[in-house]
C-alpha positions as CSV (number, residue, x, y, z in Angstrom):
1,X,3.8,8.9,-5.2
2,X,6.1,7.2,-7.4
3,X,6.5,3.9,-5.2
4,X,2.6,3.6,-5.2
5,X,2.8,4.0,-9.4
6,X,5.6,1.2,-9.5
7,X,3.9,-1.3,-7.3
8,X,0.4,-0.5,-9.1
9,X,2.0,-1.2,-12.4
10,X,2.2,-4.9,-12.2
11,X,-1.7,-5.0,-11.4
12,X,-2.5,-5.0,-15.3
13,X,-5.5,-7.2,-16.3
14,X,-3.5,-10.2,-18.1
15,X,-1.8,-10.0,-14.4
16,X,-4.7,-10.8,-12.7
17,X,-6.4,-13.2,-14.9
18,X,-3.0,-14.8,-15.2
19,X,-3.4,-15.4,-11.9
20,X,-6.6,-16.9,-11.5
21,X,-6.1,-20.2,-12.9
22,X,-5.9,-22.2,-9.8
23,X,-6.1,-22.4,-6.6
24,X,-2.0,-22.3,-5.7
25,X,-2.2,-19.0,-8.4
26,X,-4.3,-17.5,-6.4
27,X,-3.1,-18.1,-3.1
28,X,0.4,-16.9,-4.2
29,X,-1.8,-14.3,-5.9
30,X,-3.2,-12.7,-2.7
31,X,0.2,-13.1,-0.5
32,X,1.7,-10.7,-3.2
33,X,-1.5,-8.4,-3.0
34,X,-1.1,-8.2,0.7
35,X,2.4,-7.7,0.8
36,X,1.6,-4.6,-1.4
37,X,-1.0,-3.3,-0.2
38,X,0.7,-2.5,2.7
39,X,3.8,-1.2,0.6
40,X,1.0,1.5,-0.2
41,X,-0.4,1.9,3.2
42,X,3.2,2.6,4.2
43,X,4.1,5.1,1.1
44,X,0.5,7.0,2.1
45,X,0.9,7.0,5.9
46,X,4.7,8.6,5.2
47,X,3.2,11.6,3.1
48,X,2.4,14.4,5.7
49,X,-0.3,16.8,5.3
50,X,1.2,19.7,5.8
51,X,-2.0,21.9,5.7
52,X,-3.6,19.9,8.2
53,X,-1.2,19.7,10.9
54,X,2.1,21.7,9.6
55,X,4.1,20.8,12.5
56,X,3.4,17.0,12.5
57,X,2.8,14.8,15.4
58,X,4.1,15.6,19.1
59,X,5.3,12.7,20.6
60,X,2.3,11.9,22.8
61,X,-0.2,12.4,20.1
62,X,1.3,10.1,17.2
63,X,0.7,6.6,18.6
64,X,-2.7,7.3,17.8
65,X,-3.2,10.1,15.1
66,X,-0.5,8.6,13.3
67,X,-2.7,5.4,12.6
């Protein structure tokens, strides 16, 4: 969980409001957001539940549990 500490770092409040100033800010704003949000998305979908399913995914099952 270390990626999703590094990329949540940045996302302090004199970021944000830093950010908000004008419209081109916020634009470039939300294209970073985006970018890592889905840095996150990857880091959680990665982590496997071992509990859950301890043998992970066969290969007809993960095209759609692993969404």
């Amino acid at each position: 969980m270390d990626e999703i500490r590094e990329v949540l770092k940045k996302y302090d409040e004199s970021f944000v409001g830093d950010n908000l100033g004008s419209m081109e800010r916020i634009n470039a704003f939300a294209l970073t957001f985006y970018k890592d949000v889905a840095e996150i998305y990857d880091a959680i979908t990665r982590v496997r539940n071992i509990e859950r399913n301890p043998t992970g995914f066969s290969i007809h099952d993960a095209p759609v549990l692993g969404l």
